[in-house]
C-alpha positions in Angstrom: 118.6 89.2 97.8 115.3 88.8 98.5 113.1 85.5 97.3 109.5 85.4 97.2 107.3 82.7 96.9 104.1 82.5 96.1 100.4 80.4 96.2 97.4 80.5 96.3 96.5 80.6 92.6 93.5 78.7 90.8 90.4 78.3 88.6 87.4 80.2 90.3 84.2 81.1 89.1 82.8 84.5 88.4 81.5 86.1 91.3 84.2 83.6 93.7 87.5 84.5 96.2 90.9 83.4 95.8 93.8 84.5 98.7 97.3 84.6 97.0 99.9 84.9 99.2 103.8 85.5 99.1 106.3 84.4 101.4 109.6 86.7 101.6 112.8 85.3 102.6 113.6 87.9 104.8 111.8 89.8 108.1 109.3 91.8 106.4 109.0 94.3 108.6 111.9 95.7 107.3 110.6 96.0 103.3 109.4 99.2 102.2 106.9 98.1 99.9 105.5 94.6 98.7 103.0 94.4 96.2 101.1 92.3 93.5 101.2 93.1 90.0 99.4 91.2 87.1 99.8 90.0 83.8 97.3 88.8 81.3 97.8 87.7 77.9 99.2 90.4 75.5 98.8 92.9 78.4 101.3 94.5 79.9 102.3 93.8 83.9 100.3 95.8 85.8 100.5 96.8 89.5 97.4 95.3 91.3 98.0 96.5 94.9 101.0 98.0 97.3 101.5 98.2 100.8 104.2 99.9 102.7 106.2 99.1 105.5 103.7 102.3 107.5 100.8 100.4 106.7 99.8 102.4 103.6 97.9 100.9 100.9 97.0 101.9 97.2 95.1 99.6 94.7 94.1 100.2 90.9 90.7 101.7 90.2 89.6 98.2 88.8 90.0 96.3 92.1 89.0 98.5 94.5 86.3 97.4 96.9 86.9 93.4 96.0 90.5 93.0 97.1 92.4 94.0 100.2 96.4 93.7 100.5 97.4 92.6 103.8 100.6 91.8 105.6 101.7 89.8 108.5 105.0 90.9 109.2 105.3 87.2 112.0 105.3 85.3 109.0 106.9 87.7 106.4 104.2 87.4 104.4 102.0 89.4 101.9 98.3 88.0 100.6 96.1 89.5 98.2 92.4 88.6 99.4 90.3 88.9 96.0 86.8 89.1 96.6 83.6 88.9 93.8 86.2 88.0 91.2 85.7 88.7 87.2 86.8 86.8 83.9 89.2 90.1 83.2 91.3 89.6 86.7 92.2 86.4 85.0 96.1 86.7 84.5 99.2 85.8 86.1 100.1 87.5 89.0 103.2 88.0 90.6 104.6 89.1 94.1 106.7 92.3 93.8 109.4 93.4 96.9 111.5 96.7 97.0 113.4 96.8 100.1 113.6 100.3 100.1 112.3 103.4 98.3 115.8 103.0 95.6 116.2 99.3 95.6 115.7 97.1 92.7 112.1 94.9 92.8 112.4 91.4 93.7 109.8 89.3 92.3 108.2 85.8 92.5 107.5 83.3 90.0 104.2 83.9 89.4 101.1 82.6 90.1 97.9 81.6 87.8 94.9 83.1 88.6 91.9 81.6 86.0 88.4 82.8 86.3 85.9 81.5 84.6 82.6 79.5 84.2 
């Protein structure tokens, strides 16, 4: 079982960067995909970013261009740099692990992400 735990979260203004990372309990160079996925209130969870164990990365049309997934597999961890931040990525976002492409998703606890003036 993977555990992930994650930081990073806060209250930002508009227009401000936040880093969230996520810290995997296991080497994870061996993961097949870890991701980020938010939540805002009465929204569904929605997948943010994904990157996979070859270095391929997808993001959602609405944060393209301000965020960047990256991982450091030394450290087995994944961050989420968010860049030029708006009041609708305000949610809770959580750190999402599938060790390979049929294993369940581990996730973290989740962390708050307010932005706001």
């Amino acid at each position: 079982q993977v555990q992930l735990v994650e930081s990073g979260g806060g209250l930002v203004q508009p227009g401000g960067s936040l880093r969230l990372s996520c810290a995997a309990s296991e080497s994870s160079l061996s993961i097949y995909v870890m991701g980020w996925y938010r939540q805002a209130p009465g929204k569904q969870r929605e997948l943010v970013a994904a990157h996979f164990s070859g270095g391929l990365t997808h993001y959602v049309d609405a944060v393209k261009g301000r965020f960047t997934i990256s991982r450091d597999n030394a450290k087995n961890t994944v961050y989420l740099s968010m860049n030029s931040l708006k009041p609708e990525d305000t949610a809770v976002y959580y750190c999402n692990a599938r060790p390979t492409r049929l294993s369940t998703p581990y996730w973290g606890q989740g962390t708050q992400v307010t932005v706001s003036s």
